[in-house]
TORPA-4810 file (N, C-alpha, C, O; in nm, 3 decimals):
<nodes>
NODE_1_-4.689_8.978_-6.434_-4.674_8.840_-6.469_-4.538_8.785_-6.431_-4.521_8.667_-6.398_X
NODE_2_-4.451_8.870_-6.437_-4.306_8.822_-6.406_-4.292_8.762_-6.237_-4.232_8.666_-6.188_X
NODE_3_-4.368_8.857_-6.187_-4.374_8.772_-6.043_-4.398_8.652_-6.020_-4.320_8.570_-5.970_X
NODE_4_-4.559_8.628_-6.072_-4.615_8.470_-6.073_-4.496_8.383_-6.137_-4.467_8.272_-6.092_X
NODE_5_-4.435_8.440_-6.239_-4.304_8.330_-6.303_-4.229_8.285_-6.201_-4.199_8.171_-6.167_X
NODE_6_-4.194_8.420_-6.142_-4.054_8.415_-6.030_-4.102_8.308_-5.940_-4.035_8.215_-5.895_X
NODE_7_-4.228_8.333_-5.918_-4.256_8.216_-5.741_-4.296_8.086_-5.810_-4.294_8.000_-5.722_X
NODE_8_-4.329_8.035_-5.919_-4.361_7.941_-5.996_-4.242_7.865_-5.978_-4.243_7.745_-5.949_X
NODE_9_-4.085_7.972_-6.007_-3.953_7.887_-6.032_-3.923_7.862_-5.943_-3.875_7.749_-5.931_X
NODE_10_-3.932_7.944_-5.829_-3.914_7.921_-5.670_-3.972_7.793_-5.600_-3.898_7.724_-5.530_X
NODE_11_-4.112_7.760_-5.620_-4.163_7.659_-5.594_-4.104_7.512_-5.641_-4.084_7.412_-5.571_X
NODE_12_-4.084_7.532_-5.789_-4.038_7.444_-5.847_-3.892_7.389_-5.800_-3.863_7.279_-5.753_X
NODE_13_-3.834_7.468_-5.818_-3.676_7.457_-5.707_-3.662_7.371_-5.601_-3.579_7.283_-5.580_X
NODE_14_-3.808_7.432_-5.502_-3.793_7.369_-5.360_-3.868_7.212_-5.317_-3.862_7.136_-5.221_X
NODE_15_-3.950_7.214_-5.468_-3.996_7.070_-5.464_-3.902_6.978_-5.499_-3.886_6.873_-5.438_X
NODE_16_-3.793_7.037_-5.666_-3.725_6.958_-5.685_-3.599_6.883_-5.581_-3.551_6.770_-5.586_X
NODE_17_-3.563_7.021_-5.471_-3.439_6.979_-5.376_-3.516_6.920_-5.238_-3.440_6.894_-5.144_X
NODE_18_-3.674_6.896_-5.214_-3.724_6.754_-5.153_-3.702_6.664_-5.220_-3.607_6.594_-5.185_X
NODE_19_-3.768_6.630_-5.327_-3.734_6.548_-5.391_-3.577_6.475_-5.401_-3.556_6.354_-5.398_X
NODE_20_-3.488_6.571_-5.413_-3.323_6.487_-5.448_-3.273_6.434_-5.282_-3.205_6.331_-5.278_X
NODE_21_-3.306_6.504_-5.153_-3.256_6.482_-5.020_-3.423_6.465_-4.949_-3.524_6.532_-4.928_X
NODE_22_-3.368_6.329_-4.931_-3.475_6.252_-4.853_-3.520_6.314_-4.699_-3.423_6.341_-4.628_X
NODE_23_-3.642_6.338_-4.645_-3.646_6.396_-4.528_-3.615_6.348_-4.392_-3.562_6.240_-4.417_X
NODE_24_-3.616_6.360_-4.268_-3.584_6.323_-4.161_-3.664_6.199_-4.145_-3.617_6.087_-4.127_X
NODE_25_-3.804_6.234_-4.153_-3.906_6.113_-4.137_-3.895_6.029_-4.231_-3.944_5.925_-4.187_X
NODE_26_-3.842_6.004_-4.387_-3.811_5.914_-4.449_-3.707_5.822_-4.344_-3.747_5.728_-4.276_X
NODE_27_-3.585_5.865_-4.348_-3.469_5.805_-4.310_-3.469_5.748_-4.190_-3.389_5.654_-4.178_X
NODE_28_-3.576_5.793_-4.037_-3.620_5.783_-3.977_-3.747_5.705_-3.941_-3.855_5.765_-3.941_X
NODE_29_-3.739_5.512_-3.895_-3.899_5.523_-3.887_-3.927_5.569_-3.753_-3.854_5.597_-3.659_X
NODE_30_-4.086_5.569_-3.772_-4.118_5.620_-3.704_-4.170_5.534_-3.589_-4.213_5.428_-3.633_X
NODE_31_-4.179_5.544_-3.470_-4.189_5.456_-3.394_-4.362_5.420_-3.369_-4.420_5.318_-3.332_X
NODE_32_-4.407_5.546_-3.407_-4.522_5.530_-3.376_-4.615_5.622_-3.522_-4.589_5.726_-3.583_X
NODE_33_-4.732_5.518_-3.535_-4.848_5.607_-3.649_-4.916_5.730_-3.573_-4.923_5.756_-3.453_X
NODE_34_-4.956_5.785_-3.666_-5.090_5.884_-3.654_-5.167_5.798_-3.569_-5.169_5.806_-3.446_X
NODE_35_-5.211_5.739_-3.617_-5.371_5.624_-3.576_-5.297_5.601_-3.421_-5.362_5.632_-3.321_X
NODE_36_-5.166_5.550_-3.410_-5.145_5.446_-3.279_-5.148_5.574_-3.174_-5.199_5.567_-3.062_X
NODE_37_-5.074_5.710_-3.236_-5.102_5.840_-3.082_-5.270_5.813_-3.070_-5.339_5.793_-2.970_X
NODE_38_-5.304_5.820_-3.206_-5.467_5.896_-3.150_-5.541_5.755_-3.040_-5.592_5.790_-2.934_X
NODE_39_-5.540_5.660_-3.063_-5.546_5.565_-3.037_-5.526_5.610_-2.861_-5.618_5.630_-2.782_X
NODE_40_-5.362_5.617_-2.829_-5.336_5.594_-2.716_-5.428_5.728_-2.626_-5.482_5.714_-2.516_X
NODE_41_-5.425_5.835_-2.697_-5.475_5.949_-2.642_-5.616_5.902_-2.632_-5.640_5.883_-2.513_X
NODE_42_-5.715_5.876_-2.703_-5.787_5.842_-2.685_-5.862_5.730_-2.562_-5.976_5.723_-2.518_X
NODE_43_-5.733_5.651_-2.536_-5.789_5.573_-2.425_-5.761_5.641_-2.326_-5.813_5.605_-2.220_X
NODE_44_-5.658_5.776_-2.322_-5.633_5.821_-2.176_-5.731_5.908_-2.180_-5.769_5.930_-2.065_X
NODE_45_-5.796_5.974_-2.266_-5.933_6.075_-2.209_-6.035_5.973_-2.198_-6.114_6.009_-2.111_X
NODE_46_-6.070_5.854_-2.251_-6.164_5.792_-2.172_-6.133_5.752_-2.019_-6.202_5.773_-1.919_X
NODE_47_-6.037_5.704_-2.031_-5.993_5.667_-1.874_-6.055_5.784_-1.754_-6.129_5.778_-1.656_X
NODE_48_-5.968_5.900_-1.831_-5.996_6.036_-1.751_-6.097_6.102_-1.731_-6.109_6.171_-1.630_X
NODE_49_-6.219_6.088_-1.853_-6.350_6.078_-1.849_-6.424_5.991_-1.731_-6.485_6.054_-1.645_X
NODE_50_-6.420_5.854_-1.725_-6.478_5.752_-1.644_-6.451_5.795_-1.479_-6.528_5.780_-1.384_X
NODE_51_-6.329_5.845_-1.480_-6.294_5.900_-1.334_-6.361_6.044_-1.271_-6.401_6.084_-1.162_X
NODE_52_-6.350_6.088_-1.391_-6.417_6.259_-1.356_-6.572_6.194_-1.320_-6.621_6.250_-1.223_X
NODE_53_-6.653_6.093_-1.375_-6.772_6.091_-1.418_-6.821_6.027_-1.323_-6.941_6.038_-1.298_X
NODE_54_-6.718_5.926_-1.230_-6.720_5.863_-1.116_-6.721_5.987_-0.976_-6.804_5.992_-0.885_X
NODE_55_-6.614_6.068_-0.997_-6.590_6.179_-0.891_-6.766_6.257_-0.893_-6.818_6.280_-0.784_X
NODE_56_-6.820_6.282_-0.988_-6.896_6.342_-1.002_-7.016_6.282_-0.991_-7.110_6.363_-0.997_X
NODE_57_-7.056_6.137_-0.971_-7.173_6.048_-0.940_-7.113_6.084_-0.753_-7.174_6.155_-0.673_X
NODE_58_-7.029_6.038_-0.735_-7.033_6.068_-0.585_-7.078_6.174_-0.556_-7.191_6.155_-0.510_X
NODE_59_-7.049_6.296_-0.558_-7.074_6.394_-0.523_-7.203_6.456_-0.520_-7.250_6.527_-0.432_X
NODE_60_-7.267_6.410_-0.653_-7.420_6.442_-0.642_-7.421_6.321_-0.561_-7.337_6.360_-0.480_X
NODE_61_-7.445_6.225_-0.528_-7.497_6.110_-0.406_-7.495_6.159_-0.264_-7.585_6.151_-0.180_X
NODE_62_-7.396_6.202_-0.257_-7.353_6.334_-0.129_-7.457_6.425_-0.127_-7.536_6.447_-0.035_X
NODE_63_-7.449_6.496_-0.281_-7.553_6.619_-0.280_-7.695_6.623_-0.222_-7.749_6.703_-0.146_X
NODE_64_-7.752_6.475_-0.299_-7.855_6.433_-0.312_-7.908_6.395_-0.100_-8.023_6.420_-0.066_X
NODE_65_-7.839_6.356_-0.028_-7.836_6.254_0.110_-7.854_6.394_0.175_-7.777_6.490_0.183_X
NODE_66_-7.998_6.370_0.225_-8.051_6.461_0.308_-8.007_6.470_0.467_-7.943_6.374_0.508_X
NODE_67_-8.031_6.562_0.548_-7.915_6.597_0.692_-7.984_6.429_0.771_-7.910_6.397_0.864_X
NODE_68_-8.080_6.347_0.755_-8.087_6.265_0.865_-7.950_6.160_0.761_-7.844_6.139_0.819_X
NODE_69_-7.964_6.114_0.645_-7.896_6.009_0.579_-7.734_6.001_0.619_-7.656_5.908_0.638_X
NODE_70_-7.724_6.151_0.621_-7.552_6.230_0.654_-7.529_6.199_0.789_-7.428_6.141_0.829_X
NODE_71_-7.618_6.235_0.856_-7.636_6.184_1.020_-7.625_6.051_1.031_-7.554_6.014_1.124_X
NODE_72_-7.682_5.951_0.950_-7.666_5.816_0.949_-7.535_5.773_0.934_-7.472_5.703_1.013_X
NODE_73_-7.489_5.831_0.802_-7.322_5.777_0.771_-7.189_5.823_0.894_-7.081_5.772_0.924_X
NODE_74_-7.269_5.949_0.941_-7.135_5.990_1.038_-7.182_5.882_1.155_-7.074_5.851_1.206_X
NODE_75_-7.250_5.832_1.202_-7.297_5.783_1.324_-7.227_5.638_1.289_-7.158_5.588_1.378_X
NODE_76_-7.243_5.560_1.146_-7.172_5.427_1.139_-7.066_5.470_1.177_-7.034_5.437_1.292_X
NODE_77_-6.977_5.554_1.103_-6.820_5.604_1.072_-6.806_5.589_1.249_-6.712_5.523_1.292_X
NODE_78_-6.917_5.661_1.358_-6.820_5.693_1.480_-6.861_5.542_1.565_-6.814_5.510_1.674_X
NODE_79_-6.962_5.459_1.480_-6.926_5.329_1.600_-6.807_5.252_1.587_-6.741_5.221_1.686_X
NODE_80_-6.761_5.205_1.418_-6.692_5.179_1.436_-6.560_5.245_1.477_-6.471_5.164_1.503_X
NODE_81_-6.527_5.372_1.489_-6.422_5.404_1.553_-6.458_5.328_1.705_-6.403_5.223_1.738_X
NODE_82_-6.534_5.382_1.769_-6.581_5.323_1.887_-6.505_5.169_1.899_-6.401_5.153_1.962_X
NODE_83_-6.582_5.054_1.821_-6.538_4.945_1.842_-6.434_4.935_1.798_-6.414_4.814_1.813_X
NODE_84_-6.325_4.983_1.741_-6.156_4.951_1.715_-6.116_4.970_1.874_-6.059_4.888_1.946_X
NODE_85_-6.167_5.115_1.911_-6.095_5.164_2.024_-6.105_5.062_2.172_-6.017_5.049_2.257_X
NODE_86_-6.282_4.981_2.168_-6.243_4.890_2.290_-6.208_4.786_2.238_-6.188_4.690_2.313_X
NODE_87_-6.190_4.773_2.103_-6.095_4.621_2.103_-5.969_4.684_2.163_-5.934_4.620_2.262_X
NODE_88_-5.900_4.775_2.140_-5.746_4.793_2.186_-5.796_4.786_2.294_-5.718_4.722_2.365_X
NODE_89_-5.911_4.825_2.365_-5.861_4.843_2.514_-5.910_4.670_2.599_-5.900_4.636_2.717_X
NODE_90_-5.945_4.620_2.518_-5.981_4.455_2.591_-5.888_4.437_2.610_-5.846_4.437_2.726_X
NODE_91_-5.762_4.396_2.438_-5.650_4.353_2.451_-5.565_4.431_2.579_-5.536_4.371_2.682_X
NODE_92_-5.538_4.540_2.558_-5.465_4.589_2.661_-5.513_4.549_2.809_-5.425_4.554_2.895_X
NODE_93_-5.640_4.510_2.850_-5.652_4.414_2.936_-5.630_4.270_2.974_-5.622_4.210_3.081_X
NODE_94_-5.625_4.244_2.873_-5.572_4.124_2.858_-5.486_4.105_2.866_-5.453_4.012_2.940_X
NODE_95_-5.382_4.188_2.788_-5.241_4.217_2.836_-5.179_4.214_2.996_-5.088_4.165_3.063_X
NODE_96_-5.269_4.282_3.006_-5.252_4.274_3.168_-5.242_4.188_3.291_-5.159_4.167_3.380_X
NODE_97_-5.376_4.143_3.254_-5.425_4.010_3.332_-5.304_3.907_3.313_-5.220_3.902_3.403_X
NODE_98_-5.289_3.817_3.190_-5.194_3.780_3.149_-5.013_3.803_3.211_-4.932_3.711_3.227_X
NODE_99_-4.992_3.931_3.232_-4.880_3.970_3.267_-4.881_3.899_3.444_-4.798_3.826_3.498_X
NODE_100_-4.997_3.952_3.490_-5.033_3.941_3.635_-5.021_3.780_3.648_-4.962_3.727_3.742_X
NODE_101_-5.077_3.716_3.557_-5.109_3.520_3.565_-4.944_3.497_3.565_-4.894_3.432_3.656_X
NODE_102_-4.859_3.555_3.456_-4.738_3.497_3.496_-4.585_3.514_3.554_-4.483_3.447_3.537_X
NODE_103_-4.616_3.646_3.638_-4.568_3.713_3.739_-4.618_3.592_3.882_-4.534_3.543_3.957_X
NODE_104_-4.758_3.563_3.891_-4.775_3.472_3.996_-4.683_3.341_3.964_-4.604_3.315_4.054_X
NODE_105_-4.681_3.268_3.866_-4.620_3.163_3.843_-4.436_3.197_3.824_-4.365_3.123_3.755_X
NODE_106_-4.375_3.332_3.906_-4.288_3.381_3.876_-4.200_3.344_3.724_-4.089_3.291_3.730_X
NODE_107_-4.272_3.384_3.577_-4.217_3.348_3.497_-4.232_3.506_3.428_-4.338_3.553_3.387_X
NODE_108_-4.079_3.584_3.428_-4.073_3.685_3.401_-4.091_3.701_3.203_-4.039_3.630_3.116_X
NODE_109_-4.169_3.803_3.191_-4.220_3.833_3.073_-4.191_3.992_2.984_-4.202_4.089_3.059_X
NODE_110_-4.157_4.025_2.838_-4.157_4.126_2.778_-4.295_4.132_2.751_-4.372_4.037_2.765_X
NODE_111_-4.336_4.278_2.700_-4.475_4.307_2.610_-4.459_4.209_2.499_-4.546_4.132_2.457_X
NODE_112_-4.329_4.224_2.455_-4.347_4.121_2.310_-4.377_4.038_2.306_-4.446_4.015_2.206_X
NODE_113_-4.362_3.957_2.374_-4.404_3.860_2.372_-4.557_3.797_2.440_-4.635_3.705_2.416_X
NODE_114_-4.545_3.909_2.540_-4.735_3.861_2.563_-4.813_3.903_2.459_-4.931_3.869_2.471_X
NODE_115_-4.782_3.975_2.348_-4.885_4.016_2.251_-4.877_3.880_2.196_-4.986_3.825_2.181_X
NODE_116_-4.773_3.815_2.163_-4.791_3.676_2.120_-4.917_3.644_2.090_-4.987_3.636_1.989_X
NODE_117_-4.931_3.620_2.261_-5.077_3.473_2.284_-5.158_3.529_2.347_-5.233_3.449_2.403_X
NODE_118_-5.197_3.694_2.378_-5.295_3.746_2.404_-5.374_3.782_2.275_-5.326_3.834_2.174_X
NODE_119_-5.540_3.738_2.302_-5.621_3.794_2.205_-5.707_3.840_2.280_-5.688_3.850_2.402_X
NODE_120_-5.846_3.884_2.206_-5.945_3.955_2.275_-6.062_3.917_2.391_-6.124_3.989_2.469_X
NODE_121_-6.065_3.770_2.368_-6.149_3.697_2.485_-6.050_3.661_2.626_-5.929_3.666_2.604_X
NODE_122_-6.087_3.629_2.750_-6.002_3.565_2.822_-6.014_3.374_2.809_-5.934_3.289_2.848_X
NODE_123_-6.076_3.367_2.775_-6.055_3.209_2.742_-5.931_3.177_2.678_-5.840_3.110_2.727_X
NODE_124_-5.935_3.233_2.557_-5.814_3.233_2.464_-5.658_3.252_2.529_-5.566_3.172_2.541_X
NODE_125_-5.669_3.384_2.564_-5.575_3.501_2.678_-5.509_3.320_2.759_-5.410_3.250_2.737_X
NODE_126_-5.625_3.310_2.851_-5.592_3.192_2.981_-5.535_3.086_2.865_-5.418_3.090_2.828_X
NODE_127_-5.597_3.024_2.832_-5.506_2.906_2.718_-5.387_2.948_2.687_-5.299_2.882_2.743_X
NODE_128_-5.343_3.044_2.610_-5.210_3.128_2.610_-5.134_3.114_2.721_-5.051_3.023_2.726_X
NODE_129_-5.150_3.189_2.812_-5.106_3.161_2.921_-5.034_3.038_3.023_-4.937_3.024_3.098_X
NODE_130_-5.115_2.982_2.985_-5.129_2.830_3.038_-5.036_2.726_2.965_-4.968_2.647_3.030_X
NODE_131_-5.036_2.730_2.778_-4.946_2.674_2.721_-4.833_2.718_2.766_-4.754_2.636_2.815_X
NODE_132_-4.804_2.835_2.760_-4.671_2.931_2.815_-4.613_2.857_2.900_-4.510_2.793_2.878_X
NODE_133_-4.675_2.861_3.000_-4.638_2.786_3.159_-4.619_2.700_3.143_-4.517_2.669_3.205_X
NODE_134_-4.669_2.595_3.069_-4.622_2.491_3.080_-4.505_2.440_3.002_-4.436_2.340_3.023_X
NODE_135_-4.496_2.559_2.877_-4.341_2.538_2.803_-4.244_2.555_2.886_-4.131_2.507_2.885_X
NODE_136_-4.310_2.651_2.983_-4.122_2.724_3.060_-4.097_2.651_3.126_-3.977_2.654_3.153_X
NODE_137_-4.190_2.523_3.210_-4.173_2.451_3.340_-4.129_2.365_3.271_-4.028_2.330_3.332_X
NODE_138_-4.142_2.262_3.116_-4.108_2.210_3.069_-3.946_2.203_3.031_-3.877_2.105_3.060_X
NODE_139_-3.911_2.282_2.985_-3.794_2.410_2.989_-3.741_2.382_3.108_-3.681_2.278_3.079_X
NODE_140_-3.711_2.408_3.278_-3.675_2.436_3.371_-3.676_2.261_3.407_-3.563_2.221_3.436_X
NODE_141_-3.755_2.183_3.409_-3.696_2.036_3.403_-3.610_2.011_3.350_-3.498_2.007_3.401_X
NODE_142_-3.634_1.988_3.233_-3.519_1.964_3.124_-3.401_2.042_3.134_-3.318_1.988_3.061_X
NODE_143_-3.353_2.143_3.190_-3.233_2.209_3.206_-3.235_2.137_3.338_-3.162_2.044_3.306_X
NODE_144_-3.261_2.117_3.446_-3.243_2.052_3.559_-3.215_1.881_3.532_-3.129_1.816_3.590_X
NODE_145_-3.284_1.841_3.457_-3.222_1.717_3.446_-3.050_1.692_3.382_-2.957_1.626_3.429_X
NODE_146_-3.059_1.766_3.274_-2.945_1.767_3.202_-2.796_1.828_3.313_-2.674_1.832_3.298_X
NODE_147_-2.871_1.858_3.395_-2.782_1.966_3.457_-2.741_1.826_3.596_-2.639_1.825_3.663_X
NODE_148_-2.842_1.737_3.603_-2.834_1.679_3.721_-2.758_1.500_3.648_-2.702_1.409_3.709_X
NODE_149_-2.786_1.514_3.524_-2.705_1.420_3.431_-2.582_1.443_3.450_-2.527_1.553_3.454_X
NODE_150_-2.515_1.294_3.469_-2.378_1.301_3.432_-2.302_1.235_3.533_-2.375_1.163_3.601_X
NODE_151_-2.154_1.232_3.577_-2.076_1.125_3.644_-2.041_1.221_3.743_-2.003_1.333_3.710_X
NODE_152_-2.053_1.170_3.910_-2.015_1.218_3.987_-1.874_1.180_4.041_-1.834_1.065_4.059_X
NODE_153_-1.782_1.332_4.071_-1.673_1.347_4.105_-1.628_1.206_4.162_-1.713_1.172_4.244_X
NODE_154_-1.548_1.130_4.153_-1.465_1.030_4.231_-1.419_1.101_4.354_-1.460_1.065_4.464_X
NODE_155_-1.321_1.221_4.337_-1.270_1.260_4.443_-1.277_1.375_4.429_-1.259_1.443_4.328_X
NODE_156_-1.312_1.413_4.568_-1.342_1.618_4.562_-1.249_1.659_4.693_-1.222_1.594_4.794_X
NODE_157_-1.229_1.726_4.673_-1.177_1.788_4.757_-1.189_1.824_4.896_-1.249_1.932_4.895_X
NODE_158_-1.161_1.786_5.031_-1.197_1.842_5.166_-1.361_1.692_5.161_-1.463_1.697_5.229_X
NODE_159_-1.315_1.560_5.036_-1.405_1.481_5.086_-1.353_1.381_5.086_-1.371_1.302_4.994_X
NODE_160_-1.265_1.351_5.201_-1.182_1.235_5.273_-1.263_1.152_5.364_-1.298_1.197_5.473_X
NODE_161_-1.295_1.025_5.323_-1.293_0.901_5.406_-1.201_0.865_5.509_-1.089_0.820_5.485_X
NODE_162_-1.264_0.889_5.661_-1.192_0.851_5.702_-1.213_0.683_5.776_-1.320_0.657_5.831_X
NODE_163_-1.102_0.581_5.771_-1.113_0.435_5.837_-1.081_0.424_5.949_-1.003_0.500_6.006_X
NODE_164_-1.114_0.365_5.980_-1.008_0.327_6.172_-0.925_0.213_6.124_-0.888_0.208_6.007_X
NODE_165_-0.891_0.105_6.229_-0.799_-0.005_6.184_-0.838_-0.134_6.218_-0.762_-0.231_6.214_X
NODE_166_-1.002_-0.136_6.266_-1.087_-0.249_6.241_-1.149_-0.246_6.161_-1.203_-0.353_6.136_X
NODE_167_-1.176_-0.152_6.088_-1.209_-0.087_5.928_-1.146_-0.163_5.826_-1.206_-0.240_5.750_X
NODE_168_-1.008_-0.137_5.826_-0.924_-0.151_5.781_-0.903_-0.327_5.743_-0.886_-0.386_5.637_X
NODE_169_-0.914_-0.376_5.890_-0.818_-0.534_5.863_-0.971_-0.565_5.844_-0.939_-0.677_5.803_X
NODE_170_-1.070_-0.567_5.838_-1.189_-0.638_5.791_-1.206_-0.635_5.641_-1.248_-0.724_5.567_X
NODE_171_-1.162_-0.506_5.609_-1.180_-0.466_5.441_-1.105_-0.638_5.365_-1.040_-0.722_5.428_X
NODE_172_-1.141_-0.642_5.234_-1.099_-0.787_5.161_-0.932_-0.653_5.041_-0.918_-0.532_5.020_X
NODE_173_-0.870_-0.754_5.011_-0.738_-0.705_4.941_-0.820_-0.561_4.847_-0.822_-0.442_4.877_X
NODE_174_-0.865_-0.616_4.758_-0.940_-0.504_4.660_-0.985_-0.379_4.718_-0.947_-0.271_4.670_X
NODE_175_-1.071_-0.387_4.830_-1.096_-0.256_4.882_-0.958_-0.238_4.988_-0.918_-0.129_4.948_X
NODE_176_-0.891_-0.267_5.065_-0.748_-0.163_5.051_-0.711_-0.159_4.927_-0.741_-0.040_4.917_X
NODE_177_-0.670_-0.187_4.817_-0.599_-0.162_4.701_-0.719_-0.030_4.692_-0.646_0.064_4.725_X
NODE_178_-0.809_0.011_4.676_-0.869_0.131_4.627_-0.844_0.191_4.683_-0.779_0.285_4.637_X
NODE_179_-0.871_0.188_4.830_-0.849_0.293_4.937_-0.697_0.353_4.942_-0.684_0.474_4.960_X
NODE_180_-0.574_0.265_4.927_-0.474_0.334_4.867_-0.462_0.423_4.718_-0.411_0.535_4.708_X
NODE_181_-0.523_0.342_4.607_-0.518_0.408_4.539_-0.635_0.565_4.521_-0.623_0.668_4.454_X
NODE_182_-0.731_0.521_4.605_-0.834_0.685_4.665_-0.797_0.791_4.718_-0.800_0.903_4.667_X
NODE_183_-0.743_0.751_4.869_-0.716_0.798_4.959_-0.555_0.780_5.049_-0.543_0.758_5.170_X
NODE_184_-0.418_0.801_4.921_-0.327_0.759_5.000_-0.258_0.824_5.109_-0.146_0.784_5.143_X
NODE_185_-0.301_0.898_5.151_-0.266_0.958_5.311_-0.352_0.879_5.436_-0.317_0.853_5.551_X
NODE_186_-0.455_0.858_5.376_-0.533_0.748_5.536_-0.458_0.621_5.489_-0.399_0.565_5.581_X
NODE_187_-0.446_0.568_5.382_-0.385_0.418_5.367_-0.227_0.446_5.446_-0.212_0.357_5.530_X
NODE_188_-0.143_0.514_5.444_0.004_0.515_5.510_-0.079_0.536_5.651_-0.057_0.477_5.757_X
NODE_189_-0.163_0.620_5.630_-0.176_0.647_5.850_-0.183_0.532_5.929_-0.156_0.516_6.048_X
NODE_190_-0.236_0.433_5.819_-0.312_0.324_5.874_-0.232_0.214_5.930_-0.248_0.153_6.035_X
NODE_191_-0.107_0.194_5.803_-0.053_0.077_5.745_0.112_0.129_5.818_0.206_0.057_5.851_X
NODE_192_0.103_0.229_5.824_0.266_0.313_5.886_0.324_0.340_5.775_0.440_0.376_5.797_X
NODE_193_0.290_0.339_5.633_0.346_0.363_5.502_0.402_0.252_5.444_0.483_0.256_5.351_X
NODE_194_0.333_0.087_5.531_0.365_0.011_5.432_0.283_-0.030_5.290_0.335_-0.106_5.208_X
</nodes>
C-alpha cells in the first residue's frame, strides 16, 4: 500500500507544479487549431487524390485503345509534325524568293528583317515586298531632295568668269560693281586696276 501512496503523492506534486507554471502552449498562441491543420491536410490529400485519379483514368484510356485507335493517335501526332515542318519550309521559301525580288531592285537586305514581311502565301510575301520597295525608294528621294536643297555656292573655286572688254563697257554700273566685287582679278585685268 505504501507504494500506491508514494505515486498518489508523486502525481499530486506534478499536477500541482502544472498548475502553478503555465505551459508553453498557454503563453504561446497558437497560430493554428487542430481543426484548421486537419482542414488544410485534408484539402491537400483531396487535391492529391483528384490527380492520382486523373493519372489513372488516363492510363486505363490508354489501356483500354486497341493497336488500330493507338495507330490512329500516332498517325495525327505525325501529320501534324509533318505540317509544322512544310510550313517552315514555305516560309523559308519565301524567304528566299523575297531576298531574290529585292536583290533585283538592288535594295540590300538582313534575314531580320525579311522575316518581317514574309509569311506563308506569296501574295502576302509579294505585298511585303513591294511595300518595302517602295519605302526605300521613298527614302532615296527624300534624301536626294534634301541633299539637292539648299543655296548654291556664289563662288567656287577654279569657277572664274571670264569678260572681254566689249563685255565689259556694255555691262550697266551695277553689274561691274558685282563683277568687281565677284571676280576682282578680271575687274583690274580689264580696267588696268582702276
Amino acid at each position: 500500500m505504501e507504494e500506491t501512496e508514494v505515486q498518489e503523492v508523486a502525481v499530486e506534486e506534478v499536477e500541482e507544479k502544472k498548475e502553478a507554471s503555465p505551459s508553453k502552449e498557454t503563453t504561446q498562441q497558437a497560430k493554428y487549431t487542430d481543426e484548421d491543420v486537419n482542414a488544410i491536410v485534408d484539402k491537400k490529400f483531396a487535391k492529391w487524390q483528384k490527380d492520382l485519379e486523373a493519372k489513372k483514368q488516363e492510363a486505363e484510356k490508354l489501356a483500354k485503345m486497341n493497336a488500330e485507335q493507338k495507330a490512329l493517335h500516332e498517325k495525327e501526332q505525325l501529320e501534324k509534325r509533318i505540317a509544322e515542318y512544310e510550313k517552315k519550309e514555305n516560309i523559308r521559301e519565301m524567304e528566299k524568293e523575297a531576298r531574290k525580288m529585292l536583290s533585283e531592285q538592288k535594295i540590300p537586305i538582313t534575314d531580320d528583317i525579311v522575316s518581317y514581311f514574309v509569311s506563308e502565301d506569296a501574295e502576302s510575301t509579294k505585298k511585303g515586298v513591294e511595300a518595302l520597295t517602295a519605302y526605300v525608294n521613298n527614302l532615296q528621294e527624300q534624301w536626294e531632295i534634301a541633299r539637292n536643297t539648299g543655296k548654291t555656292p556664289k563662288k567656287v573655286a577654279g569657277n572664274t568668269q571670264t569678260v572681254t572688254v566689249e563685255q565689259f563697257n556694255a555691262m550697266t554700273y551695277s553689274e561691274k560693281a558685282e563683277l568687281a566685287r565677284n571676280n576682282p582679278e578680271e575687274f583690274n585685268k580689264i580696267t588696268g586696276g582702276h
